[in-house]
C-alpha positions in Angstrom: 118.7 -165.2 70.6 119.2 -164.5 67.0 122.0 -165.4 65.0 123.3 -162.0 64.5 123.3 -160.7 67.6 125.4 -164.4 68.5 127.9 -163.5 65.4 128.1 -159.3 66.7 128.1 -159.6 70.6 127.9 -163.8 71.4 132.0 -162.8 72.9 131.3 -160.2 74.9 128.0 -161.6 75.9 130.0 -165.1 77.2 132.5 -162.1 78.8 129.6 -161.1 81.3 127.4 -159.4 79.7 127.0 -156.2 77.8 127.7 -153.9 80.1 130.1 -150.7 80.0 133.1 -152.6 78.4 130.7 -153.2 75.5 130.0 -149.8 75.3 133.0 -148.7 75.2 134.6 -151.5 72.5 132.0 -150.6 70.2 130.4 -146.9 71.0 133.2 -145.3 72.9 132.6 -143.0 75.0 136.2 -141.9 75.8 138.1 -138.4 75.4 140.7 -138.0 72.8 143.7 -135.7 73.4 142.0 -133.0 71.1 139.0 -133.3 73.2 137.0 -134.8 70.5 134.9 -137.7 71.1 136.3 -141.3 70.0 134.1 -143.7 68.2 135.7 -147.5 67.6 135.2 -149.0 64.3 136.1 -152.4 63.7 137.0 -153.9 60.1 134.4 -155.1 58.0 136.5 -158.1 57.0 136.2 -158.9 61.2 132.4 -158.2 60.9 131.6 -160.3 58.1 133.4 -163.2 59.6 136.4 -163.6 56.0 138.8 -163.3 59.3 138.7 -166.2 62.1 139.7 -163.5 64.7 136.0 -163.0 66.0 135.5 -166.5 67.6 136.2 -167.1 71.0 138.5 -170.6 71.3 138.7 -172.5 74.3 141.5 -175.7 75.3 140.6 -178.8 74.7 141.7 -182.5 74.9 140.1 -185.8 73.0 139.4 -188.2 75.8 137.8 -191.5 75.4 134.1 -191.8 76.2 134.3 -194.4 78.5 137.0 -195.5 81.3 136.7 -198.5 83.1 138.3 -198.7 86.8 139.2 -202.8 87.5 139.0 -203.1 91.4 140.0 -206.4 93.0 137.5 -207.9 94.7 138.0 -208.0 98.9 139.9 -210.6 100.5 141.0 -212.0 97.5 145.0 -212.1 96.0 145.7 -211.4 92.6 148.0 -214.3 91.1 149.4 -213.3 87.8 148.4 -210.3 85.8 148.6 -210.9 82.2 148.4 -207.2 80.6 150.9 -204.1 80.6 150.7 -200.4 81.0 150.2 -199.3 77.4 148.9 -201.9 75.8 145.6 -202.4 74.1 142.7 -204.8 74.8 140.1 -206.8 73.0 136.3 -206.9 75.1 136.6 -210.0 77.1 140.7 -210.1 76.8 141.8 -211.9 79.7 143.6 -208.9 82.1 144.6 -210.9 85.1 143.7 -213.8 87.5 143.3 -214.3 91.3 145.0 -216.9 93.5 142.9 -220.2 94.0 145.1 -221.6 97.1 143.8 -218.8 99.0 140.1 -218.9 98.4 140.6 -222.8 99.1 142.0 -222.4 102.3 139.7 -219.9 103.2 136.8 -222.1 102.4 138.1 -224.9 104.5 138.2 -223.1 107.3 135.0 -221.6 106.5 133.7 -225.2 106.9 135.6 -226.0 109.8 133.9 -222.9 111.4 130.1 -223.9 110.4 131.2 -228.0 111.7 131.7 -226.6 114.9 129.5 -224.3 115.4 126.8 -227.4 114.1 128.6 -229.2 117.1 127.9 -226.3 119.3 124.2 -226.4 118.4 123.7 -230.1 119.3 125.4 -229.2 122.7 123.0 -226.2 123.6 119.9 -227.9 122.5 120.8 -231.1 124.9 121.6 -228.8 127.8 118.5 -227.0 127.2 116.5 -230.1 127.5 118.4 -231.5 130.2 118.1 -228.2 132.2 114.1 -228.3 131.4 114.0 -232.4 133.1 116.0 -231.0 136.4 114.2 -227.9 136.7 110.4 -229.9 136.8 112.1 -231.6 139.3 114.2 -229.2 141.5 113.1 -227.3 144.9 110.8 -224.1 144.4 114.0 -222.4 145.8 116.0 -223.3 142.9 113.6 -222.6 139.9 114.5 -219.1 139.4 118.6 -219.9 138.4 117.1 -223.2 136.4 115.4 -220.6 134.5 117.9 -218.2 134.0 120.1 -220.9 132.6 117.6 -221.9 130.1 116.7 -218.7 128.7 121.4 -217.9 128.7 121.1 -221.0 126.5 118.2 -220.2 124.5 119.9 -217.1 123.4 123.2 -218.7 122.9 121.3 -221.5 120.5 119.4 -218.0 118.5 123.3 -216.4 118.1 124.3 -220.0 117.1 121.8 -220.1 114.2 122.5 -216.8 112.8 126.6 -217.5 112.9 125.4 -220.6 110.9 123.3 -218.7 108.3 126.3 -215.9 107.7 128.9 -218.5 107.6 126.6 -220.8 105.0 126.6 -217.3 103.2 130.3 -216.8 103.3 130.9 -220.2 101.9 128.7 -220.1 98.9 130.7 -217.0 98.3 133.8 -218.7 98.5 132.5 -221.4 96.4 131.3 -219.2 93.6 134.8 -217.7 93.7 136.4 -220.4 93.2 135.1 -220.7 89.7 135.3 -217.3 88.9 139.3 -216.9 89.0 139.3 -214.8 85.9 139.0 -211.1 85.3 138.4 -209.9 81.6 138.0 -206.6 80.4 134.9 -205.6 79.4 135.6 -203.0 76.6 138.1 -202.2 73.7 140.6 -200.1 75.1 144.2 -199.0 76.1 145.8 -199.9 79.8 146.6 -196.9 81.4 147.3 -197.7 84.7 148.2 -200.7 87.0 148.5 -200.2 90.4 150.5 -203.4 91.8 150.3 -202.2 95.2 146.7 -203.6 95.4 147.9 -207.2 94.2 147.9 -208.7 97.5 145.0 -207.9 100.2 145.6 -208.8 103.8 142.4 -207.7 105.2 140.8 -210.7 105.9 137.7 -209.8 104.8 135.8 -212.3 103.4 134.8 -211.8 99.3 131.9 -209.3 98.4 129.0 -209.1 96.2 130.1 -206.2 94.3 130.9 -206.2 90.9 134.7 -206.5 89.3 134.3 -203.6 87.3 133.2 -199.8 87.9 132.4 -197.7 85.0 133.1 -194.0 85.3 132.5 -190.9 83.1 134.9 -188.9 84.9 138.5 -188.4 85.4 140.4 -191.9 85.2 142.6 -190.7 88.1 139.6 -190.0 90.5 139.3 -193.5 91.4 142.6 -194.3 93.9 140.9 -197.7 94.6 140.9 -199.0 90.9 144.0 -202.2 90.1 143.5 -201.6 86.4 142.3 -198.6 84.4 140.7 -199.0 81.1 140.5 -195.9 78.5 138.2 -197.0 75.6 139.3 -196.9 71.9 137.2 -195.8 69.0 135.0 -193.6 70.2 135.9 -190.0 71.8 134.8 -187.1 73.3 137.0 -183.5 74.1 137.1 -182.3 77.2 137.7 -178.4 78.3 137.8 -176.2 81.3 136.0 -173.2 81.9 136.2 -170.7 85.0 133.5 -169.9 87.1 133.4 -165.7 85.4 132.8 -167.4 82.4 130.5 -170.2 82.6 127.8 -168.9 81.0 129.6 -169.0 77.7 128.9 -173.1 77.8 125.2 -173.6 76.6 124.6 -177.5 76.1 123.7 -178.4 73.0 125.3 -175.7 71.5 127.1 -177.1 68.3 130.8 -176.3 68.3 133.8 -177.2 65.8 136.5 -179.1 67.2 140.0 -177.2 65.5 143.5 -178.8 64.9 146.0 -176.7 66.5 148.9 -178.0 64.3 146.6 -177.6 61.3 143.5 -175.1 61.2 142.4 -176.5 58.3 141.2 -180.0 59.7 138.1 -179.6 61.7 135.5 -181.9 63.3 131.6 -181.2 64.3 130.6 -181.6 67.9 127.9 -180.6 70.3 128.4 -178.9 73.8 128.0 -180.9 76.8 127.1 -179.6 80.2 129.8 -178.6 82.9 130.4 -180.7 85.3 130.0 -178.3 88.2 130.3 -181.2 91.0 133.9 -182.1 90.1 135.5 -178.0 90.7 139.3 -176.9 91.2 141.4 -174.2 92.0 144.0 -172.7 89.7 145.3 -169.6 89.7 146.6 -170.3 86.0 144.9 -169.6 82.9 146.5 -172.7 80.4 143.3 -174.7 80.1 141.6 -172.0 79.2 142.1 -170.0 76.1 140.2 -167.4 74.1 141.0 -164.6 71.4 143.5 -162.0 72.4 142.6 -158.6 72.5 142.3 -158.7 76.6 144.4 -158.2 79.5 146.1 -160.4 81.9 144.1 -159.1 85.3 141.8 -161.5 85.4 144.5 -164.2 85.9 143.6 -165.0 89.7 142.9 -167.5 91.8 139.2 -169.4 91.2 137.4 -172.3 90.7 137.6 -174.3 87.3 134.9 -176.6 85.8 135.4 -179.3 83.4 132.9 -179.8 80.4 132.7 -182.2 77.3 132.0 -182.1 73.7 129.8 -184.9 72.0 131.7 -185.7 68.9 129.6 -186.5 65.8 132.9 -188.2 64.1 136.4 -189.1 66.1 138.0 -190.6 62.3 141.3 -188.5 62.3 141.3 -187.7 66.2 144.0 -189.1 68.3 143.7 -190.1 72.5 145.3 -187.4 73.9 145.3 -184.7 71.2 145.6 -181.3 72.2 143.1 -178.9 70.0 140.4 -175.7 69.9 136.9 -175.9 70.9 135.0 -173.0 68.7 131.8 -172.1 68.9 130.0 -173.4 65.6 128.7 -169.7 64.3 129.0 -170.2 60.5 132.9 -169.1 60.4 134.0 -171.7 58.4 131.0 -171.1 55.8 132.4 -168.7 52.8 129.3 -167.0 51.0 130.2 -165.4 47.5 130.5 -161.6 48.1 130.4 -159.5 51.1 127.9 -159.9 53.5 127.8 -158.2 57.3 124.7 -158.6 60.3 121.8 -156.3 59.1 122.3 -154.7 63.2 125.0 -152.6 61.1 123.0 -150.9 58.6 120.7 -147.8 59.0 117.2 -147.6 56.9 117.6 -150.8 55.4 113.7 -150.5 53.9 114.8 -147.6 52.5 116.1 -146.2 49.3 119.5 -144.5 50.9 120.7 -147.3 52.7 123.8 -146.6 55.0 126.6 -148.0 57.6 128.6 -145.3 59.3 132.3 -145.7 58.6 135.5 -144.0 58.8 136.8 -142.3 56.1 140.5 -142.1 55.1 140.7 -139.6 57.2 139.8 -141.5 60.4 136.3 -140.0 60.5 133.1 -140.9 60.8 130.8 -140.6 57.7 127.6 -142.1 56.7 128.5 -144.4 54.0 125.7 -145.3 51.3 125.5 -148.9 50.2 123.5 -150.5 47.4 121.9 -154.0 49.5 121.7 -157.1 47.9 120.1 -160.5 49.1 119.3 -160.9 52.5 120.0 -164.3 54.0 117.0 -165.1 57.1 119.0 -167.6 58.7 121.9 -165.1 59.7 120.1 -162.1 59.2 122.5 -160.6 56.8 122.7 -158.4 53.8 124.7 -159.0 51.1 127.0 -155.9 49.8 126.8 -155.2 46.4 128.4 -151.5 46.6 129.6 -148.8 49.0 131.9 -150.8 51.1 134.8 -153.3 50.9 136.5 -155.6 53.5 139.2 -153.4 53.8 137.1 -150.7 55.1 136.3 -149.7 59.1 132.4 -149.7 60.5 130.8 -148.6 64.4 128.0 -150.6 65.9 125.2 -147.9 64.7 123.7 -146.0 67.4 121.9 -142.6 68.0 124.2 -140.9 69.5 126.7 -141.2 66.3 127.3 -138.0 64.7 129.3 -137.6 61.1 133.2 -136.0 61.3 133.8 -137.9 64.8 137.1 -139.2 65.4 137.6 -142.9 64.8 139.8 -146.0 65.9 140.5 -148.8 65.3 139.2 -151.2 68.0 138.3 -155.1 67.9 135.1 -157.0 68.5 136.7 -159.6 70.7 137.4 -160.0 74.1 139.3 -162.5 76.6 137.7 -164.7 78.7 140.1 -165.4 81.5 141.8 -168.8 82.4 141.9 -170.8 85.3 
């Protein structure tokens, strides 16, 4: 799509299309109490962008890139913990250590259950042979139970041997542990959250091969199984929330700037990220969601809301937690010398005469001769050098525009609704 018609119509586009409410924001098609047609103009210092009211704004929040969920590994106790909510970490800081007295007593009874079950192997095999002697010499009568007996113990010695293999399993496991009494953290970062409820396990269950730590792009909260929780310093992202009406106003890769809401004036580059359509809720409020007024408040009802995240090129200045504007990057904060509107608005533009229809001072619509001067290729725009000023009124040019229609005042922006 070309810049221009992303500058013009990009809003209304991200709104749901054009359709009749773009028809009637810039054509208008209504009746006015003299019966005269209406025709919306909209100010040319809107149009040529000298006013930041013409870009859509979304909620956002800087997040760090990465969060890192600590889980305590099964059957083990955590002894002392040696971090607090709050405070921030080194990579390999130590964050907490597990209770040696109950692995070793685990682990001796873990030995206690393979010596017996050793025992019970020597037993088994010396019945089975003794069985085998008798039986060669036992009645025909009696060789059928001699032979069930057998096989019962030959099936006990095969369960026997695979208790053995498991329980030499458990034990390495327990061994292992018992050098590995120390959790670190893995990244730079802030504690968020400690869940002491999880410092003591009384499961039973013998320690696991999965790992201490469990990295996750998502939500820090999602994980109701994590001890610790890790958000990493330095590097950030901003995350936003979008409703399902309008989620074709997020294109990935799509750069955007990042706005201070305390201070317009600071600004950071970004890229759009994709929405992350698996991780939905419902809201019937629209406060993570913001965009230009100009619209009305019926689209506040219940839907579904997706998350999505900006790729920061620079996070210098940004603080975890900051509350600011995602903008679509569209060249607003780029002042050219002059005045310079989308070429969509002027008629014969490889001509001689020139001409944008306007409203005069009279609130009508007249065809308005202007002398062109450069035209930039990227945004497809003509400089102004005469005929017009940002003070003055324009329509989006169409066929159907006559001269001495009555005009008003209208705006090229439009809502998109909350969650």
């Amino acid at each position: 799509m070309k810049k221009r018609i992303i500058i013009v119509l990009g809003i209304l586009i991200a709104a749901g299309g054009i359709g009749t409410g773009v028809w009637y924001h810039f054509y208008g098609n209504t009746q006015g109490k003299t019966g005269d047609s209406i025709v919306y103009v909209s100010k040319v210092s809107v149009i040529s962008g000298t006013e930041t009211a013409a870009v859509n704004r979304f909620a956002g929040v800087v997040e760090p890139q990465k969060t890192v969920n600590v889980k305590i590994e099964s059957g083990r106790k955590v002894k002392e913990v040696e971090v607090k909510t709050g405070e921030e970490v080194k990579a390999g800081q130590l964050l907490f250590e597990y209770d040696l007295s109950s692995i070793e007593d685990d682990l001796k009874q873990a030995q206690l259950d393979l010596d017996r079950l050793k025992n019970e192997q020597i037993s088994l095999t010396e019945q089975i042979s003794t069985l085998e002697a008798e039986k060669k010499k036992a009645k025909a009568d009696d060789q059928l139970s001699y032979t069930i007996e057998i096989e019962t113990n030959k099936m006990n010695l095969k369960k026997n041997e695979y208790s053995q293999k498991s329980k030499e399993a458990e034990i390495e496991k327990l061994q292992n542990a018992t050098g590995n009494t120390e959790v670190r953290s893995e990244i730079d970062g802030v504690i968020q959250k400690i869940d002491t409820s999880k410092m003591t396990s009384d499961d039973g269950d013998s320690v696991d091969d999965s790992t201490d730590t469990d990295y996750s792009s998502g939500d820090s909260s999602s994980d109701s199984s994590a001890f610790i929780t890790i958000l990493s310093t330095g590097a950030y992202r901003v995350k936003g929330k979008i409703n399902e009406q309008n989620r074709d106003s997020i294109v990935p890769g799509e750069s955007v700037i990042i706005r201070s809401r305390v201070d317009n004036s600071k600004t950071w580059k970004g890229t759009m990220g994709s929405i992350d359509v698996n991780n939905g809720s419902s809201d019937s409020s629209d406060s993570d969601d913001y965009s230009m007024m100009g619209g009305s408040s019926d689209d506040q009802t219940t839907s579904t809301s997706y998350p999505f995240y900006v790729e920061l090129d620079s996070s210098d200045g940004l603080m975890l937690g900051q509350h600011v504007y995602i903008e679509r990057d569209i060249g607003q904060d780029e002042q050219k010398d002059g005045l310079w509107i989308s070429d969509y608005y002027i008629v014969d533009a490889d001509t001689n005469e020139p001409y944008v229809w306007a409203a005069n001072d009279k609130k009508k619509l007249e065809k308005r001769y202007v002398t062109l001067g450069k035209h930039d290729d990227d945004l497809e725009e003509y400089e102004i050098v005469d005929g017009l000023t940002k003070k003055d009124s324009i329509a989006f040019p169409t066929d159907a525009l006559q001269e001495g229609e009555t005009t008003e005042e209208g705006d090229i922006t439009q809502t998109l609704s909350g969650d």
